[in-house]
N, C-alpha and C positions, 0 to 999 in steps of 0.2 A: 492468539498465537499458540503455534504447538508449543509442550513444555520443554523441548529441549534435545540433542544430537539422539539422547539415551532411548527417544520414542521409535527409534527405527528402527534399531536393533532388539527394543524389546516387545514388538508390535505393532504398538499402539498408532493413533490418526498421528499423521505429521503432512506438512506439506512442505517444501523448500525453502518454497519465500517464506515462512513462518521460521524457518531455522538461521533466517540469515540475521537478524537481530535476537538468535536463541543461544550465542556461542560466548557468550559474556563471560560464563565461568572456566570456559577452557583456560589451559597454560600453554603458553606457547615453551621452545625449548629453553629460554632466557630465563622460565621460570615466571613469568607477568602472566596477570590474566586480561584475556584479549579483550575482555567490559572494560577494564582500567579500574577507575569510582562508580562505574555502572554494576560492577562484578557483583557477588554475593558477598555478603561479608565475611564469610570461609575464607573467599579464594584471596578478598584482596588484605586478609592479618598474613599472607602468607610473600605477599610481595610489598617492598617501600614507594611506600606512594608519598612524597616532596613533593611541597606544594608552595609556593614562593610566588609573589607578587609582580602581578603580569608588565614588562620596562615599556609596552608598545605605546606610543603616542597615537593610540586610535580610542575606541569602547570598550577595550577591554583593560587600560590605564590602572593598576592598583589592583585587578580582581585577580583571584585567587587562580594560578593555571599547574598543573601537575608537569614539575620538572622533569621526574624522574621518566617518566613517557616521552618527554620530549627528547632526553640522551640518547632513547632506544630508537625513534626514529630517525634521528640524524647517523647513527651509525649504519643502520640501514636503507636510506633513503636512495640512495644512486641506483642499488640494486633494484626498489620497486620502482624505480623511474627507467630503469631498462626492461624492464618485465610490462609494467603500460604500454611502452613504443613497440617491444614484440606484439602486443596485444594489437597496437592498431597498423602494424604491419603484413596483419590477419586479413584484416578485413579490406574490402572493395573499397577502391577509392569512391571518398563522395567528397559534397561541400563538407563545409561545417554546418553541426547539426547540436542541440540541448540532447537529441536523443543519441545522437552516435556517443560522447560526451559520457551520457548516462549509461551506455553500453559498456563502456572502457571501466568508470564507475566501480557496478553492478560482478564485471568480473573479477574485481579483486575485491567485491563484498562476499560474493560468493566463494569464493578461496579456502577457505578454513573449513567450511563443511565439505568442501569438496574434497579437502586431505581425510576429515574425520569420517567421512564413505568408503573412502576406497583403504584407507586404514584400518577400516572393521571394525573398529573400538571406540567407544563414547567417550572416551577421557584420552585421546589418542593426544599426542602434542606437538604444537601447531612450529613449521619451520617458523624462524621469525621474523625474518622478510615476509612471510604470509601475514604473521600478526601487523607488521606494520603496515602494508598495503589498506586490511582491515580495516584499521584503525585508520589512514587519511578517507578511506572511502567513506566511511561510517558518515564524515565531516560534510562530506558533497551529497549525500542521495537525498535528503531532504530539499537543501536548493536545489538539488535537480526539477523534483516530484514538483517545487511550486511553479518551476519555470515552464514545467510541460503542462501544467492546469493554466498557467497565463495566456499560454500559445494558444492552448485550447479556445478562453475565453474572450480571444482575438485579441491579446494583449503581451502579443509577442514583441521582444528585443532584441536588437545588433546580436550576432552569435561572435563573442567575442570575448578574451581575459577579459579584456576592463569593463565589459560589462555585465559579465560573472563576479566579478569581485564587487562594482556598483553596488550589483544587487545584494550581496551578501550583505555590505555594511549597511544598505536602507532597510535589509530587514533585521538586524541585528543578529545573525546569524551565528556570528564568532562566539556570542555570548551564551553559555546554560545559564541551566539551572543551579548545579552546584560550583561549575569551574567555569573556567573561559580556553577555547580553543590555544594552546603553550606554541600554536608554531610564528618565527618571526615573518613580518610581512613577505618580505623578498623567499622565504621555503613556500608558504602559501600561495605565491603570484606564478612561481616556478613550476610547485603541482598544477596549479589550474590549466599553465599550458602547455602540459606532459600529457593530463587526461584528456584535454579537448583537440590538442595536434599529433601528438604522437613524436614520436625521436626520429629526426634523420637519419638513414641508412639502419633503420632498426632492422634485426633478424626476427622473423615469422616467429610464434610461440604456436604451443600444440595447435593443430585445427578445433579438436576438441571443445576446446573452453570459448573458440566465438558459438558452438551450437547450442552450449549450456546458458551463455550467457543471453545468447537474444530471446529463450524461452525463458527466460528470468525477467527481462524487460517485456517482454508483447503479455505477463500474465500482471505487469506492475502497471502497464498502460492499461489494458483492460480492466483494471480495479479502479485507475480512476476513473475511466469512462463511465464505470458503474456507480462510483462514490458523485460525478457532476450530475449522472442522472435522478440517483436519488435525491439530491440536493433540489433540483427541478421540482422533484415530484410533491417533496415538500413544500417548497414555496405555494405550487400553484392549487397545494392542496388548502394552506392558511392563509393565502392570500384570497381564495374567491369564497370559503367557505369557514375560515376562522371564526367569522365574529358573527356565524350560527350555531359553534360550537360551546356545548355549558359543559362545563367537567362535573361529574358527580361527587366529587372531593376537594377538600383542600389542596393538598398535594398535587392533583392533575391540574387542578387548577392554576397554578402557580407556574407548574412546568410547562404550561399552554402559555399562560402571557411571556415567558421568555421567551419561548422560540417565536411568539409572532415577534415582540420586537427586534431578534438576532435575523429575523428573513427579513422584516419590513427594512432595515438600515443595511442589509449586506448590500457589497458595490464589491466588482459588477454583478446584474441580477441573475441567479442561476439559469441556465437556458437549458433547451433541448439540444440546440446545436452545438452548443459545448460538448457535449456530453458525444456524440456522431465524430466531430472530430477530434477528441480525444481516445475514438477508437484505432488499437493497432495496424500498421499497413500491410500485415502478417495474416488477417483474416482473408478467407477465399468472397470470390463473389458473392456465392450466397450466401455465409455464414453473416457479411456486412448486410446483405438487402434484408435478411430475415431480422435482425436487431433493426438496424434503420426501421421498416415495416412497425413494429410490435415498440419503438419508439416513439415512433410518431401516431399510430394511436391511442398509446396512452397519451401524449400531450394533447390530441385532439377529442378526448374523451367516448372513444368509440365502445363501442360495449362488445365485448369478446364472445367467443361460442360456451365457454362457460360460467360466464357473467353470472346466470339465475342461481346458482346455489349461495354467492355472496348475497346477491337480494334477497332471497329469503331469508338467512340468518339476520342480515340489517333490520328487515321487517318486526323480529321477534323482540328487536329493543331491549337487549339484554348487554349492549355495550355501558362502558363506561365513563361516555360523552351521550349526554342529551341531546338529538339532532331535530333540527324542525324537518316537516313533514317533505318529504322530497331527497333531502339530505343524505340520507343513509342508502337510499337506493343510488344516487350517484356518486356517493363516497365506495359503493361494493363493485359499480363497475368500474373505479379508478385500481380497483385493488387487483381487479382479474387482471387488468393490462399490466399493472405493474408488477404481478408476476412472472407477467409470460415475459416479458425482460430478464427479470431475476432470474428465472430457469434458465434463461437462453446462455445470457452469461455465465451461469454456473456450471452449462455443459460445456463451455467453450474454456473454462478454467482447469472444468473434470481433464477435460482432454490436453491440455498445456500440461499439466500436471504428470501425468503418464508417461506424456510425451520425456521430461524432464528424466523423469526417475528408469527409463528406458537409456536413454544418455548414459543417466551414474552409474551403470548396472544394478538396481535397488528393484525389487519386487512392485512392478506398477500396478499388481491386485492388490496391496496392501491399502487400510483404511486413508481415507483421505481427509484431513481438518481444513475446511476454508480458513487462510488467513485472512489477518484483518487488510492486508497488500493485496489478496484478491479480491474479495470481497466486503469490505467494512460492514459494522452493522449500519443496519439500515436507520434514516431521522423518519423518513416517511412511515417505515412500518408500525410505528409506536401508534401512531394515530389512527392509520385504517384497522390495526387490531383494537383499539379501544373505540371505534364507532363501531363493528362488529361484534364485540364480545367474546368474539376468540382470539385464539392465537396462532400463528401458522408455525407447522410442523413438519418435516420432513421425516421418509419413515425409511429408515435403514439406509440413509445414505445418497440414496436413489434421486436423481435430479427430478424425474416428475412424477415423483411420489408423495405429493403432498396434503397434508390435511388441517383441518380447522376444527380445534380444540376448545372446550371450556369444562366447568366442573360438572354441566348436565349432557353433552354428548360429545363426538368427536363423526367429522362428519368427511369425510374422503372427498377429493376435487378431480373430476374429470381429468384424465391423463391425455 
């Protein structure tokens, strides 16, 4: 993730969706900071954080929930419950959708940097109707994210409150780590179906913020598209050639028997076609047929046009997995395919991205940091770099500027 609002105005790589869970230490004008117990511990000796034992008769019964958050949103609440309904006032009518949903979402996730952009200043303070929208959104993008990896993996649900809120409590949702979500049942069943319906006879909000927002969604879809494909890439990399693989260490050794048993027991099994249709409906023709294409032979193990420089390196046996004879030549062409994914997707991000900061009026030549929303790291890469012995690099930013490093050469990849 980038480090934070301060990276934009002072240079440095940022990307947006990297800022949208980067505003934690902001104060809103209430004087809270918009992290809450997530903030820094600066920000939050400087706000009361009351914390009092949660009365709900559900999972979160006795645990710990921060009151004094909970006052600020209900004083605000109607207002960011009419600022949703403008929002989806905005937009074309459709059915109901997990994504329209996450759109609605995403725009009051996106809020607060949107203020600290066009306010010009890194420490600018946040209305507090913004902080609070913030802050219920924060609560849903995660359910959202798992909901649209389900759909993906054909394991889609009713579009519906009660089956939004279902899902929250089978997955334990309401619950952190340090607190549990302060809002009562009936304020939570009310947002869910403010963001998923919208407000009768709501008034239109700027047009603006639907163009911010669906570039904010089509680059959180694309990431997972990339996060299912990796996932794939994994599996079918220790599922058919795991137990040829010897780590030359302890340590690798150890972290190879985990992930085969975390792929061998995951349910459902990662697929290709998860990954295809949890691509955005946002991509043009060919930008889907070229990823489909360059998806589907890496799943079907096709060896790319610059497949031989990976064989060769494999050959030299200078990785950090022992592979039996054969191995290493068909772990290097798993790698060329799975790059040529990686690239594809990351010019499809580069370009989101631009796109984005063209919107905020923010300089779109400025460095750009994948975040972990667009791009996660990779589980597959860890292991095609330790059968090769290198590591892959990117040089200056450049999507197909890539090379393959170690302590004795560095060696450039066909562009």
């Amino acid at each position: 993730m980038a480090a934070g609002p301060a990276s934009i105005f002072s240079g440095g790589a940022w990307a947006v969706t990297g800022l949208l869970f980067g505003v934690d230490g902001l104060f809103d004008l209430d004087g809270r900071p918009l992290g809450e117990r997530r903030a820094p511990s600066a920000a939050k000796a400087r706000s009361a954080m009351v914390l009092e034992p949660a009365p709900y008769d559900d999972e979160r019964k006795g645990l710990a929930m921060n009151v004094s958050a909970l006052e600020q949103v209900q004083r605000h609440l109607k207002a960011v419950l009419e600022d949703i309904g403008g929002f989806h006032a905005l937009c074309p009518p459709a059915a109901r959708s997990w994504e329209a949903m996450f759109l609605a979402v995403i725009d009051q996730l996106s809020a607060p940097i949107v203020h600290v952009i066009r306010e010009g200043t890194a420490d600018a303070r946040v209305p507090p109707a913004k902080a609070v929208g913030y802050k219920l959104a924060a609560g849903y993008f995660g359910a959202l994210r798992r909901l649209l990896v389900e759909e993906a993996q054909g394991q889609g649900r009713e579009v519906s409150p009660e089956a939004f809120l279902s899902f929250v409590h089978e997955r334990g949702l309401l619950v952190g780590g340090n607190e549990v979500c302060a809002g009562p049942p009936r304020l939570i069943e009310w947002t869910t179906r403010v963001f998923l319906d919208g407000v009768a006879g709501a008034t239109p909000c700027s047009p603006g913020r639907l163009a911010i927002a669906t570039l904010l969604l089509h680059q959180v879809q694309l990431g997972l598209a990339w996060e299912l494909f990796d996932s794939a890439a994994e599996a079918r990399l220790l599922g058919e050639y795991g137990g040829r693989l010897r780590a030359r260490s302890a340590f690798l050794a150890e972290a190879l028997r985990e992930r085969l048993d975390a792929v061998g027991s995951a349910t459902p099994r990662p697929s290709w076609a998860a990954a295809v249709r949890a691509l955005p409906a946002s991509l043009s023709g060919a930008q889907r047929a070229n990823l489909e294409k360059a998806i589907g032979s890496h799943a079907s193990g096709e060896r790319a046009p610059g497949a031989q420089v990976f064989e060769e390196l494999a050959r030299l046996g200078e990785g950090a997995l022992e592979l039996d004879a054969g191995v290493g030549e068909a772990l290097a062409r798993h790698f060329a395919t799975w790059l040529e994914v990686s690239t594809l997707v990351f010019e499809l991000q580069d370009g989101l991205e631009r796109s984005l900061r063209r919107a905020l009026g923010c300089d779109d030549a400025a460095p750009i940091e994948m975040s972990a929303l667009m791009m996660g790291p990779s589980r597959a890469l860890r292991w095609l770099e330790a059968a090769l012995g290198h590591s892959l690099s990117q040089d200056g930013g450049a999507p197909r500027c890539w090379s393959l490093r170690n302590v004795r050469r560095t060696v450039p990849l066909p562009r």
